[in-house]
LODRENFI-371537 format. One record per residue (C-alpha): residue in three letters; chain; x, z, y. Coordinates in Angstrom, 2 decimals, always signed. Layout:
aa,ch,east,up,north
ALA,A,X,Z,Y;
...
//
This chain:
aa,ch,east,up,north
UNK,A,-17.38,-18.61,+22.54;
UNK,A,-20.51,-18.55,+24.90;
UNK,A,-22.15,-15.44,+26.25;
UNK,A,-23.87,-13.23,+23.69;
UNK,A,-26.42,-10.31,+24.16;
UNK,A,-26.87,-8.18,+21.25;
UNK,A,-30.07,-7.21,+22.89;
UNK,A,-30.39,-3.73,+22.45;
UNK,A,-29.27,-0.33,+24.36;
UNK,A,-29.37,+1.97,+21.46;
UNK,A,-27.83,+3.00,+17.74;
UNK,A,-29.34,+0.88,+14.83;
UNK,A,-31.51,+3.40,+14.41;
UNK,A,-32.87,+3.82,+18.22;
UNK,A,-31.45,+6.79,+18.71;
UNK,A,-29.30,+7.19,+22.12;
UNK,A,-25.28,+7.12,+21.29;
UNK,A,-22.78,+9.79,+21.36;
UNK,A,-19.64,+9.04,+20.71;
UNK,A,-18.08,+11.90,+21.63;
UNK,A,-13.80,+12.08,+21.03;
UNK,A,-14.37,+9.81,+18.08;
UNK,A,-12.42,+6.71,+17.48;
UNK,A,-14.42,+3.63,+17.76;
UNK,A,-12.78,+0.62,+16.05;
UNK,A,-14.09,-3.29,+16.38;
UNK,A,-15.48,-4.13,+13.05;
UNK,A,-19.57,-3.78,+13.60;
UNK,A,-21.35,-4.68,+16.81;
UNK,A,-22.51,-0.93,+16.90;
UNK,A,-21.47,-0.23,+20.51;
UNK,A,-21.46,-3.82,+21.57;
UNK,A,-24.01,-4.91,+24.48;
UNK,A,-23.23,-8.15,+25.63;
UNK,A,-19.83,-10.65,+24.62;
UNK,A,-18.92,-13.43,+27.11;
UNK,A,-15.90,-15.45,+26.14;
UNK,A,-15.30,-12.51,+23.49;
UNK,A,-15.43,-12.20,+19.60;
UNK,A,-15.03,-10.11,+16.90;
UNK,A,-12.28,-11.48,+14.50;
UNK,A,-10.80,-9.84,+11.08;
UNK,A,-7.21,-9.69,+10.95;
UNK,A,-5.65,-10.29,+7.16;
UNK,A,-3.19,-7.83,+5.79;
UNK,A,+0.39,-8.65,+5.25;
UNK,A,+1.60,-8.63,+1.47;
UNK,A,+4.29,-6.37,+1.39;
UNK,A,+5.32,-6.93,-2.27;
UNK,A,+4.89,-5.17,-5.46;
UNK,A,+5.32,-1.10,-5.27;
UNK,A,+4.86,-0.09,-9.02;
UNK,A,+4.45,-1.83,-12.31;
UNK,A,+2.61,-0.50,-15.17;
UNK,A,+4.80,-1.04,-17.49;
UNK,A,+5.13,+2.22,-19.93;
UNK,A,+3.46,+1.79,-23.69;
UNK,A,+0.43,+3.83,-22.17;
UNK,A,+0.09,+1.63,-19.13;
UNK,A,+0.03,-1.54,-20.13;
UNK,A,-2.37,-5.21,-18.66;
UNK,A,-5.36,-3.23,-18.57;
UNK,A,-4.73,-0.46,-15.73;
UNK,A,-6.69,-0.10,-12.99;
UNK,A,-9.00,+1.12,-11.21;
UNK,A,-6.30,+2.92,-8.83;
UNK,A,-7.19,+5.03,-6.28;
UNK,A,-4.04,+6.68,-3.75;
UNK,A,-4.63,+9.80,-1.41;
UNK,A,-1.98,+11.10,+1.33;
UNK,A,-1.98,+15.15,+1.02;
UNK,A,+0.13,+16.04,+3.88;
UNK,A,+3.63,+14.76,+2.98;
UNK,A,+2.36,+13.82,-0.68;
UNK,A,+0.98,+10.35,-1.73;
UNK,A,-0.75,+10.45,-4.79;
UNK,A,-1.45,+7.83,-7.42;
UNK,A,-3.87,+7.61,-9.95;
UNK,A,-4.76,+5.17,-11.87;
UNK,A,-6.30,+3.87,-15.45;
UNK,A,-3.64,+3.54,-18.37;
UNK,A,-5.02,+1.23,-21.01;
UNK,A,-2.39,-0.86,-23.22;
UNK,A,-4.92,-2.85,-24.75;
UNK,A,-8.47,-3.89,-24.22;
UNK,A,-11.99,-2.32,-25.67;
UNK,A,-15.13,-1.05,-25.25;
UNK,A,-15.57,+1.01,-21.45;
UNK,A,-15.00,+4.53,-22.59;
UNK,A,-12.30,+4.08,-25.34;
UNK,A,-10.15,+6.56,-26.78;
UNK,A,-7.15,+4.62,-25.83;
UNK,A,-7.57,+4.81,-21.89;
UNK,A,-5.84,+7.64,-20.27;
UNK,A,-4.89,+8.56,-16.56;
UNK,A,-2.06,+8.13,-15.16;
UNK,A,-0.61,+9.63,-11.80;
UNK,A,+2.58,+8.86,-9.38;
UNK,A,+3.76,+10.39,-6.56;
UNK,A,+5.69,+8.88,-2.98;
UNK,A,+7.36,+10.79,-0.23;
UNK,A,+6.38,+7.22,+1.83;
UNK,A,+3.76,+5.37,+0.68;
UNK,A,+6.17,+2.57,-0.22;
UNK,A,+8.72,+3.92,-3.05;
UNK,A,+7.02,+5.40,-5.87;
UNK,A,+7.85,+7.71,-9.05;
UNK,A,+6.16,+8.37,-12.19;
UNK,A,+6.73,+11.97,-12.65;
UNK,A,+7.58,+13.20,-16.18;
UNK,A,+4.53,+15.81,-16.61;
UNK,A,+4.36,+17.11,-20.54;
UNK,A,+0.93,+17.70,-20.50;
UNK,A,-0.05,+15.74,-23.25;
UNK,A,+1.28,+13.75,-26.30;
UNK,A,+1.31,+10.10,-26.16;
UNK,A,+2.36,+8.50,-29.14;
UNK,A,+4.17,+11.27,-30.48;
UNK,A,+6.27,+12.00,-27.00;
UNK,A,+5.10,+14.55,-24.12;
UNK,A,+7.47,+12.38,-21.81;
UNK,A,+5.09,+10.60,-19.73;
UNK,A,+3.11,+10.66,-16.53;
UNK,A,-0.31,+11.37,-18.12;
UNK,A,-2.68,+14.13,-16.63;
UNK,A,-5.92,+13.32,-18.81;
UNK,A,-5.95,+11.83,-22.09;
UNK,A,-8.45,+12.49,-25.05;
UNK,A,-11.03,+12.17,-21.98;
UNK,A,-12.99,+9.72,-23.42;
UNK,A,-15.32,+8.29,-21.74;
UNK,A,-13.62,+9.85,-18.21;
UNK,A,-10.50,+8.18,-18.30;
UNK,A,-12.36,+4.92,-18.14;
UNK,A,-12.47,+5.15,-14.06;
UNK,A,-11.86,+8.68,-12.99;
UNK,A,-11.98,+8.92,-9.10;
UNK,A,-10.23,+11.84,-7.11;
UNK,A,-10.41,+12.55,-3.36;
UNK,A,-9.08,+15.32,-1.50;
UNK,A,-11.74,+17.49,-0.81;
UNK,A,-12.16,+18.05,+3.28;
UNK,A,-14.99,+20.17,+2.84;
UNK,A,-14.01,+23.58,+5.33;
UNK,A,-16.03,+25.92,+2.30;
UNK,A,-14.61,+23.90,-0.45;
UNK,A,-13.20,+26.60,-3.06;
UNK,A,-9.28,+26.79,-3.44;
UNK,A,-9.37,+25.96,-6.67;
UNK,A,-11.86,+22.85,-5.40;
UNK,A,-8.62,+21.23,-3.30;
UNK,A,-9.81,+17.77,-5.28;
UNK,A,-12.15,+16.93,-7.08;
UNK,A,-13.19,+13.96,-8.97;
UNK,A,-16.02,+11.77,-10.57;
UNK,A,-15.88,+10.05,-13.78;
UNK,A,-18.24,+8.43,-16.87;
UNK,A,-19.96,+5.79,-17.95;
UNK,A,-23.91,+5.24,-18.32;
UNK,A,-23.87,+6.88,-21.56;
UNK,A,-22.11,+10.48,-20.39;
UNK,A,-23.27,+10.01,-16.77;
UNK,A,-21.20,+11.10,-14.25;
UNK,A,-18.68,+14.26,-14.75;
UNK,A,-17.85,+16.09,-12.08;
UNK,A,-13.90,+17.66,-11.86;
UNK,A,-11.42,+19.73,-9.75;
UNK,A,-8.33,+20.85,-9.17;
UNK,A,-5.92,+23.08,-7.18;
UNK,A,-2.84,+20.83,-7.51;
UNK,A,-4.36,+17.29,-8.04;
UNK,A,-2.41,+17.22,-11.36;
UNK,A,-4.20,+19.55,-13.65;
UNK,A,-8.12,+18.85,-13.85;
UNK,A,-10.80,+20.64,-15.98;
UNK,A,-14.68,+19.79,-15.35;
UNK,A,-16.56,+21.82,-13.31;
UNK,A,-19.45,+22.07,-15.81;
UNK,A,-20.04,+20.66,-19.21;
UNK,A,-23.01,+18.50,-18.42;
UNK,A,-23.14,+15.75,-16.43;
UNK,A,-24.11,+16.00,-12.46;
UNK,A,-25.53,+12.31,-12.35;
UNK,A,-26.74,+10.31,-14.61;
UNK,A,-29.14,+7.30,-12.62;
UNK,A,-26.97,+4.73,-12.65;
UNK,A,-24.90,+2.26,-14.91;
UNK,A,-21.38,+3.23,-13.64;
UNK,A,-19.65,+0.46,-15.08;
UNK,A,-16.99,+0.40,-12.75;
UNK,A,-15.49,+3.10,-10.17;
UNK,A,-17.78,+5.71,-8.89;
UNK,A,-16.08,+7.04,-5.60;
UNK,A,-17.06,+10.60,-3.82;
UNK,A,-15.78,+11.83,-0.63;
UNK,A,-16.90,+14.93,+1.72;
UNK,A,-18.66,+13.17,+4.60;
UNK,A,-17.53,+15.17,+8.05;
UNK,A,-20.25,+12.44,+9.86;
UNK,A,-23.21,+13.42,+7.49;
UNK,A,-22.13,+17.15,+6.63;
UNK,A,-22.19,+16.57,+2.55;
UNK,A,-20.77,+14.78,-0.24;
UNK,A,-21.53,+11.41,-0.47;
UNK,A,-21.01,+8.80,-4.32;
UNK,A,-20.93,+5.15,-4.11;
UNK,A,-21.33,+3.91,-7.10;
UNK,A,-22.64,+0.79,-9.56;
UNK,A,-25.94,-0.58,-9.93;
UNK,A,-27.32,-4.13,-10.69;
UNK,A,-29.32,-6.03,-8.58;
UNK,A,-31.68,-6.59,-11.97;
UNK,A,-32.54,-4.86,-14.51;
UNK,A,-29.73,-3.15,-17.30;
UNK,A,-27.08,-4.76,-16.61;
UNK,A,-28.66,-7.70,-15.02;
UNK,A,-28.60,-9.86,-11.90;
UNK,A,-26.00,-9.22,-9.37;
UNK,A,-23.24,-6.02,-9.47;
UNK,A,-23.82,-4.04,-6.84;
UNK,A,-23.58,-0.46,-5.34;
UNK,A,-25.82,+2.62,-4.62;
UNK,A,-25.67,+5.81,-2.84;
UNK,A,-26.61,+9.54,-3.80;
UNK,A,-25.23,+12.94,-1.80;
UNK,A,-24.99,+16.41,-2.70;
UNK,A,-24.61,+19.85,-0.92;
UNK,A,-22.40,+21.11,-3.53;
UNK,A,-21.17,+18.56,-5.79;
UNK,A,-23.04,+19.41,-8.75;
UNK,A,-26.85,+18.65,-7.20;
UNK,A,-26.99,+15.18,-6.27;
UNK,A,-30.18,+13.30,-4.42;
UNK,A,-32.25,+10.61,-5.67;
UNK,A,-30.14,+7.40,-5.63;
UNK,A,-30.53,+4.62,-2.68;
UNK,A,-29.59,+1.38,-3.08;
UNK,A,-27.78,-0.12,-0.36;
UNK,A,-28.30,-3.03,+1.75;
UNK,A,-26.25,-5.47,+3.06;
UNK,A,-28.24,-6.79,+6.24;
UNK,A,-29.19,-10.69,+6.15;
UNK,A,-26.17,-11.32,+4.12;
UNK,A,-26.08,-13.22,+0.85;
UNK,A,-25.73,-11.12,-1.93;
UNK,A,-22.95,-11.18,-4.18;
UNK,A,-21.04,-9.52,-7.35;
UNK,A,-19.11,-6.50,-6.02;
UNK,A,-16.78,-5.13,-8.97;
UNK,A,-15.42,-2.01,-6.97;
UNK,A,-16.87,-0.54,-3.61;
UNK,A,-14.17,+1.83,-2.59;
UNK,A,-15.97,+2.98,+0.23;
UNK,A,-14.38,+5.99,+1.91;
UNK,A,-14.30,+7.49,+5.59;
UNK,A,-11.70,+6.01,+7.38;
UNK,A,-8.89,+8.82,+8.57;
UNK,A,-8.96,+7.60,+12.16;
UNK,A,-12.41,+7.47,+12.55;
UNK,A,-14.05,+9.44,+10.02;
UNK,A,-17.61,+8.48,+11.39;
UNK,A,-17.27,+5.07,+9.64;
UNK,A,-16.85,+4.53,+6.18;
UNK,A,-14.61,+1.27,+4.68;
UNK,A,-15.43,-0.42,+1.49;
UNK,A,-12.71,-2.17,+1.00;
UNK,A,-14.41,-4.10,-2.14;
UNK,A,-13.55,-6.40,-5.14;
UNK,A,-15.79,-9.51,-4.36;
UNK,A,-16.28,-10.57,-7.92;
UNK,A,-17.15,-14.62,-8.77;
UNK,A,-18.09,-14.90,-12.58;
UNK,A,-17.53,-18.13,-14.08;
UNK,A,-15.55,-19.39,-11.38;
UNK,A,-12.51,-20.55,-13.49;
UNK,A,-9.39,-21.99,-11.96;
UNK,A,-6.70,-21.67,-14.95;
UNK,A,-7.30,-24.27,-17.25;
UNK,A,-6.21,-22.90,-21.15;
UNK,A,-2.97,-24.22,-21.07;
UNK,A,-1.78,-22.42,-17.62;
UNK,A,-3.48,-19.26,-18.89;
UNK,A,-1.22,-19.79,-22.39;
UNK,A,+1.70,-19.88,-20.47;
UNK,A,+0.93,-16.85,-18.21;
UNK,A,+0.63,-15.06,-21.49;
UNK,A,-2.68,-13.51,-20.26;
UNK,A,-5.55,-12.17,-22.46;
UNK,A,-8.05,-15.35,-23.74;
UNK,A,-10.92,-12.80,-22.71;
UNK,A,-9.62,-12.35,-18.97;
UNK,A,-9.01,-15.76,-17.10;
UNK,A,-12.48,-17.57,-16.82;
UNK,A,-13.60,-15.68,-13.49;
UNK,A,-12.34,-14.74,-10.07;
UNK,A,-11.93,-12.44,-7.53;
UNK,A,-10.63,-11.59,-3.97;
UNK,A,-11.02,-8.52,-1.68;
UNK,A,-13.83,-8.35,+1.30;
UNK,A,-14.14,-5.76,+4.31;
UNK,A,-17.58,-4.00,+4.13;
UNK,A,-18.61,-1.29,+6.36;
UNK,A,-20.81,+1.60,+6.66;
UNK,A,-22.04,+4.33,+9.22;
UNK,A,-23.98,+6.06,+6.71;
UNK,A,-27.48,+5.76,+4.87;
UNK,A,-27.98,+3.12,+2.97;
UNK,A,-26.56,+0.71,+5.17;
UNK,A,-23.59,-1.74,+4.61;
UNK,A,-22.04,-4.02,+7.92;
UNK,A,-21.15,-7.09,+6.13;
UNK,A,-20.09,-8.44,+10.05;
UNK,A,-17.12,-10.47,+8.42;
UNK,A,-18.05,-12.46,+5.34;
UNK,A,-14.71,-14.52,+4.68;
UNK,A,-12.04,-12.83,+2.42;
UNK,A,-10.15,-9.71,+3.79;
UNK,A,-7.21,-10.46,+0.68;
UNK,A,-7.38,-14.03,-0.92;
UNK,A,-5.51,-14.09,-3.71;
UNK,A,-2.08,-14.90,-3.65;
UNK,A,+0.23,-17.81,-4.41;
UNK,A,+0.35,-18.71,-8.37;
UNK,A,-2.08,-19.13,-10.56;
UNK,A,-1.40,-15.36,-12.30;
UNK,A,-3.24,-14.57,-9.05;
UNK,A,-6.58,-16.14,-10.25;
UNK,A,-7.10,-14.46,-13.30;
UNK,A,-10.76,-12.36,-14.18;
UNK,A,-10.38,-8.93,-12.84;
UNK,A,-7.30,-9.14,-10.16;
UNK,A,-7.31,-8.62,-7.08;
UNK,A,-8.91,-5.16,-7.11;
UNK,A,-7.98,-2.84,-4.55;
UNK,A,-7.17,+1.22,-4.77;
UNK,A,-9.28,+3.55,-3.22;
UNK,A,-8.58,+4.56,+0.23;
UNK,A,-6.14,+3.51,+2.88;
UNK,A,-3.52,+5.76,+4.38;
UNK,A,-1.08,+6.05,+6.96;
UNK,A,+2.38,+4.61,+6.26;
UNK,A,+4.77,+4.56,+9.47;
UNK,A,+3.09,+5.58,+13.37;
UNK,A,+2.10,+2.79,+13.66;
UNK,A,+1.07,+1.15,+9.94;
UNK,A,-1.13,+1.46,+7.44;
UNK,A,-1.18,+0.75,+3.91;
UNK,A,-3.69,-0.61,+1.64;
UNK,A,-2.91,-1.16,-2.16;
UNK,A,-4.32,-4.06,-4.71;
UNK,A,-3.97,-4.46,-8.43;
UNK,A,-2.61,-7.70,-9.13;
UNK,A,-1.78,-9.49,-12.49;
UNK,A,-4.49,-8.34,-14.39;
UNK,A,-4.33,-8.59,-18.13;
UNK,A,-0.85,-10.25,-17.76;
UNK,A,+2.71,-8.26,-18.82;
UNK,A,+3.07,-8.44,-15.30;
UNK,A,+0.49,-6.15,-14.50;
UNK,A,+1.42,-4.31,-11.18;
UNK,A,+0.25,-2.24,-7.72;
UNK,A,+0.98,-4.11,-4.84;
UNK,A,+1.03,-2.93,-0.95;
UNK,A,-0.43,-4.63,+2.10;
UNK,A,-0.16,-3.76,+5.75;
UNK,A,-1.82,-3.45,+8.78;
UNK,A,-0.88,-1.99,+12.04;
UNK,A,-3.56,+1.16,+12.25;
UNK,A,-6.89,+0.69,+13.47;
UNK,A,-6.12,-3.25,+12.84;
UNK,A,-8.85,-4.06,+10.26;
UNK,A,-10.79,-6.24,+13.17;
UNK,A,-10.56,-6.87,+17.01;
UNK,A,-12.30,-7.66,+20.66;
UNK,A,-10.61,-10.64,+21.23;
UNK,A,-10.35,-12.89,+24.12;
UNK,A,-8.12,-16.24,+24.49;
UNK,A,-6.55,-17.74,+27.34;
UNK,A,-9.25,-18.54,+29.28;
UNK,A,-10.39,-15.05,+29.20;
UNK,A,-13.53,-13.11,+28.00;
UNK,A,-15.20,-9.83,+28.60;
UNK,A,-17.53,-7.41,+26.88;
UNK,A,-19.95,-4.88,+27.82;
UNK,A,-21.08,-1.93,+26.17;
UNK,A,-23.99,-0.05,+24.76;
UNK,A,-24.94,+3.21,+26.79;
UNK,A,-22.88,+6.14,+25.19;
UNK,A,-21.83,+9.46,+25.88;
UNK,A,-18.47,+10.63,+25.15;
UNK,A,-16.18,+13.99,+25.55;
UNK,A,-13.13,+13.60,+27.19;
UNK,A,-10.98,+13.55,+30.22;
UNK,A,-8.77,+10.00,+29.57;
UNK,A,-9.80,+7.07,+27.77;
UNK,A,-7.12,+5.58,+25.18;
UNK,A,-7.03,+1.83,+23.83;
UNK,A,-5.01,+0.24,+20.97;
UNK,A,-4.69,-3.21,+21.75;
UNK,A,-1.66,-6.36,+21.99;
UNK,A,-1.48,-8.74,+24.75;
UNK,A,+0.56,-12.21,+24.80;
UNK,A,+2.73,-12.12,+27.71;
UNK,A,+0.60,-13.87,+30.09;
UNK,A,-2.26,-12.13,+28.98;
UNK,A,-3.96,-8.79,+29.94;
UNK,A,-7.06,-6.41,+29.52;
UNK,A,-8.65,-4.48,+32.38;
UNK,A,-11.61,-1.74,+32.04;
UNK,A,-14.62,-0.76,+33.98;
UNK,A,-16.95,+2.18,+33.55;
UNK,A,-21.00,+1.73,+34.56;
UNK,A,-23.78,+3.73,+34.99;
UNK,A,-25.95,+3.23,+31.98;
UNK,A,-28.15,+0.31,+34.18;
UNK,A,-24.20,-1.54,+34.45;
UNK,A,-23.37,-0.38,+37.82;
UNK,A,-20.17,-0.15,+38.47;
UNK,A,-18.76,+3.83,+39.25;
UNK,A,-17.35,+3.74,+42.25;
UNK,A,-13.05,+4.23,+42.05;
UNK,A,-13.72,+2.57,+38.17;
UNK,A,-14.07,-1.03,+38.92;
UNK,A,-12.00,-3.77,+37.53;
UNK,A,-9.99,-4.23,+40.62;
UNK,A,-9.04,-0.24,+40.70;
UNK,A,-8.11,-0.53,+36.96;
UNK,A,-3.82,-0.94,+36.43;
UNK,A,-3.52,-3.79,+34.59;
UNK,A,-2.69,-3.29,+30.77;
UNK,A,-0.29,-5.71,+29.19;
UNK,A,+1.51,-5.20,+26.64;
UNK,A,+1.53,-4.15,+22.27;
UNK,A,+0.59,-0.30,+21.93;
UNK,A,-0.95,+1.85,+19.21;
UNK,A,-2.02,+4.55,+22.19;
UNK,A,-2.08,+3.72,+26.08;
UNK,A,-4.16,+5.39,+28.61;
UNK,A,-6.26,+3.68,+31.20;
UNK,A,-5.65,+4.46,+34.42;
UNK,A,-7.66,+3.19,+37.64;
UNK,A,-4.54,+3.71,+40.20;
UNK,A,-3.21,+6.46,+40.04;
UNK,A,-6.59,+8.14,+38.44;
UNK,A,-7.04,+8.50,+34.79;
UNK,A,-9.21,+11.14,+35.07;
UNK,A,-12.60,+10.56,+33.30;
UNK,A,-13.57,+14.41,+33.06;
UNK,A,-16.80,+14.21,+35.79;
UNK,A,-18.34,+11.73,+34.05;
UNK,A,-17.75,+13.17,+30.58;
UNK,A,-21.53,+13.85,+29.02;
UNK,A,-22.87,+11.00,+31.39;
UNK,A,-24.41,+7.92,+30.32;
UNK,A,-22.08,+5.23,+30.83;
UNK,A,-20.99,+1.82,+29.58;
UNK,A,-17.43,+0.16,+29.51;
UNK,A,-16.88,-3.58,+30.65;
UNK,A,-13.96,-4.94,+29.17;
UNK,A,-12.03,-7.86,+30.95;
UNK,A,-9.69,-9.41,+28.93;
UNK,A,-7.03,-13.11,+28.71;
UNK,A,-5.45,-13.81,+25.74;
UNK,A,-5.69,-10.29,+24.26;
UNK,A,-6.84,-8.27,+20.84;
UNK,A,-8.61,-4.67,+21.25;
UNK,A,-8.92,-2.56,+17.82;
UNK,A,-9.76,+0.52,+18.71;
UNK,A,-10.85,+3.00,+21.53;
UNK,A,-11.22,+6.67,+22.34;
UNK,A,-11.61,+9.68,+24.81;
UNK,A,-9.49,+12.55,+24.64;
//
């Protein structure tokens, strides 16, 4: 790790930064100036084990397509329930919901809302939906003028309906918003996700396009946004920077609870043709013939709006796990969202065992903010900033140190001069493992005179990780 300049002093876009209170995590080089014995580096999630199988008549191999949303003290499941295989769009796919008090223990809630094979004793909350059930894709609506009886709403079709837009008070009982479809310029072969963007002051939809023409070339992912959910712009397809491209199944881009101002796509990197079972392992594994020549693992992808993806890390975020019912086509594809678990974890979920009887949800961890770091090893590093302005009286960092190691901060003017009383030497010395520690420059950790200043942080650091800062 040598000395790097990212050569500019502005946003992508050449506009001045203001960060503001927001929380800034390291997974782009948006804020970074120069890096000196310093990297960015991806951390991988720990595998916390299977949380629910699908394993009722109506579930069955072919779920997925899962997306989970915390509502206060309410995590919410939902997810494809397809028994056997067919055409996209089939009558036989329904959607299925579960609920957790934790994140971590889940329950399939006995509903009676519809018949299932002669029984209203199941979990279902759409069925005769067809083509919706296919990949219908809630979110919690955060919009302040979003209607009461708006609390979530959902997008769901294929390229012959288009996209259908839906809502609902409770999250468990849906009806569309209109008849007609909202969207219809795209192939939607996969899940469409919506969220309300607080960054860009609308709704924003991810959702599938090919690089070619039909369904030709590479799968990939385009943007559209809306005022009101039901007028949509004209679509954008987005780029990935000077990045390979390659097949992404799912997007599952959403704004990250933290730090809302940058959206995750926590994706399903898709590798057709890429076989690894040979016929006899997949006979044994009792999975579908149709479903075990391909792929797939999970990447990190981020966004800070437009058309724009950050592919900064290109390796896998989840490789696929021990056992060859791990390298099936179609596993490995992870729910929608990620959401806070304990104070200081959070949770992202996969679907695993695709097309197998072992079909199942399964959880990973992270500690929060902990999708990438600033790191610096025992010889020590440092980083400098972009110019920014922020709002705020303290500055807070989430960050682990080895024993002997240790992170100190300075604030500059925006030509790098150091403020006087904010130099490395006047800055406490910060060892330790914390999700939230404040700065402090002796006994000053008062920032509040230079709040709405152009400045720049220098970050000294031995043997340490940063994930995240912020002003308060």
């Amino acid at each position: 790790m040598g000395f790097i300049s990212i050569q500019t002093s502005l946003a992508d876009d050449g506009s001045k930064i203001n960060i503001g209170s927001n929380r800034e995590l390291f997974v782009d080089y948006y804020l970074i100036d120069q890096m000196n014995g310093t990297e960015l580096v991806m951390h991988e999630p720990i595998d916390e084990g299977a949380v629910l199988y699908f394993d009722r008549p109506w579930e069955g191999p072919f779920c997925g397509y899962c997306t989970v949303i915390k509502d206060e003290e309410t995590y919410r499941l939902y997810y494809r329930g397809l028994p056997q295989a067919g055409a996209d769009g089939s009558t036989n796919e329904t959607t299925c919901y579960a609920e957790s008090k934790d994140g971590i223990s889940w329950k399939k809630p006995n509903l009676q809302l519809y018949k299932i094979s002669d029984s209203m004793d199941n979990n279902v909350i759409l069925a005769d939906n067809a083509p919706y059930s296919h990949n219908f894709s809630p979110f919690l609506d955060t919009n302040p003028k979003a209607k009461k009886d708006e609390k979530y709403k959902a997008l769901a079709g294929t390229k012959k309906s288009g996209l259908v837009a839906f809502k609902s008070l409770d999250g468990v009982n849906w009806k569309k918003m209109q008849k007609e479809a909202v969207f219809t310029e795209g192939l939607f072969d996969s899940q469409n996700v919506a969220f309300w963007s607080q960054k860009e002051n609308c709704y924003v939809s991810y959702f599938r396009t090919w690089s070619g023409e039909g369904f030709s070339g590479k799968r990939s992912v385009s943007r559209t946004t809306s005022k009101d959910f039901i007028n949509w712009t004209a679509p954008q397809t987005m780029g990935f920077g000077d990045t390979p491209m390659e097949h992404l199944y799912t997007n599952q881009t959403h704004a990250y609870f933290r730090a809302p101002q940058i959206y995750f796509a926590i994706a399903a990197r898709f590798m057709p043709n890429r076989q690894v079972l040979s016929d006899e392992e997949a006979s044994k594994l009792n999975v579908n013939p149709k479903y075990y020549k391909d792929c797939s693992d999970v990447v990190l992808i981020t966004s800070r709006g437009s058309n724009k993806y950050d592919r900064t890390f290109m390796q896998s975020f989840i490789r696929p796990g021990i056992g060859m019912q791990n390298w099936v086509s179609r596993s490995n594809y992870p729910a929608l969202n990620t959401v806070q678990t304990s104070p200081t974890e959070l949770s992202i979920y996969v679907n695993q065992d695709y097309a197998q009887p072992t079909a199942h949800l399964r959880r990973y961890s992270l500690r929060l903010d902990g999708f990438g770091s600033l790191r610096a090893g025992y010889s020590g590093g440092e980083m400098t900033t972009k110019p920014f302005t922020f709002i705020g009286a303290t500055l807070h960092l989430n960050y682990s140190t080895s024993a002997a190691g240790e992170i100190k901060v300075e604030v500059l003017d925006a030509s790098g001069k150091v403020i006087s009383g904010y130099s490395a030497d006047d800055c406490s010395i910060i060892i330790g493992n914390e999700i939230d520690r404040t700065v402090s420059w002796g006994k000053d950790k008062d920032l509040s005179t230079l709040s709405g200043k152009e400045v720049r942080l220098r970050f000294l650091m031995k043997d340490a990780d940063l994930y995240s800062f912020k002003f308060e």
